[in-house]
Steps between C-alpha positions, in 0.01 A plus 500: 500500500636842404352804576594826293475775695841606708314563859401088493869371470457457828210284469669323193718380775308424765331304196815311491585416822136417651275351201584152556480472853152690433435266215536206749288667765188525233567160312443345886199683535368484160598124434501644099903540390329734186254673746827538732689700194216743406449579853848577578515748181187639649685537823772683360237714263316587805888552689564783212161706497523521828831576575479832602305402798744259618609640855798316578329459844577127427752310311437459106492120540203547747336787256498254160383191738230732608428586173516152388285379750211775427524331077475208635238511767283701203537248235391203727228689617381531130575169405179258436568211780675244309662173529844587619751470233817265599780637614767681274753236614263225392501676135879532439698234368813463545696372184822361664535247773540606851708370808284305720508749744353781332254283350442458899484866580288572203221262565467611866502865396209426280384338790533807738315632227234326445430449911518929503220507206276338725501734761268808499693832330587666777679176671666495176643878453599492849710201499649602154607842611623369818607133447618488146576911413649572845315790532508635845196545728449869428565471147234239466304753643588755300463278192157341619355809622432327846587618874824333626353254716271411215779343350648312825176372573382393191865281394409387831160332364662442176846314584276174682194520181798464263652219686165331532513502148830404454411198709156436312705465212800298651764732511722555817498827635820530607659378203324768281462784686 
């Protein structure tokens, strides 16, 4: 993504060095890898118009995971309820042979996955800003638009629902998480 104008260089950059970490935050809430692409160009669309408002009163990562939340909490609001599509890990294929121990740490990734897709969506964002992005507590906040303690308490709740699932499934917690 390029953007012409000289006063979004900036953003151009940011663009760089945060659009796949965003992509990755949408594609595990979307479950849609080409959903997860348009969403993060909207992201960074949204990112430029309203760049002028940016504050700095938090750090850019937080500000573009904001934003990226906001895209994606409005397109699955809009979207008709139906059957969730597999995984974007399911859909790849990989044309060359793996060690056996990435095949390993892919299948219980997609695992992890597929256990966090069954949880309600705001089990999900919290344990993927927390858990996988390594978000801290007050950027999750920031990012989720929720109080502080909103955040502790609810990756409270979600941490046991997404080992229950983990379990339902026959995964180990403690080897996956």
């Amino acid at each position: 993504m390029t953007f012409t104008d000289n006063k979004s260089r900036e953003l151009e950059e940011w663009y760089h060095l945060y659009s796949d970490a965003i992509f990755k935050y949408i594609c595990v809430m979307t479950r849609d890898y080409q959903q997860a692409e348009d969403l993060t160009h909207e992201t960074f669309i949204r990112a430029h118009n309203n760049y002028d408002s940016f504050e700095r009163k938090a750090e850019t990562k937080t500000w573009l995971f904001r934003i990226a939340h906001n895209v994606t909490i409005d397109f699955l609001r809009k979207r008709k309820p139906l059957r969730i599509i597999e995984s974007f890990l399911q859909n790849k294929k990989d044309t060359e042979p793996l060690p056996e121990d990435v095949l390993e740490m892919k299948e219980e990734a997609r695992e992890v996955y597929r256990a966090l897709g069954e949880l309600k969506t705001a089990y999900r964002e919290v344990i993927v800003l927390r858990k996988i992005k390594g978000f801290t507590i007050k950027e999750t906040s920031e990012i989720l638009n929720w109080s502080e303690n909103k955040v502790k308490v609810t990756l409270h709740r979600a941490m046991p629902m997404l080992k229950n699932q983990l379990a339902k499934e026959g995964i180990f917690y403690e080897k996956t998480i």
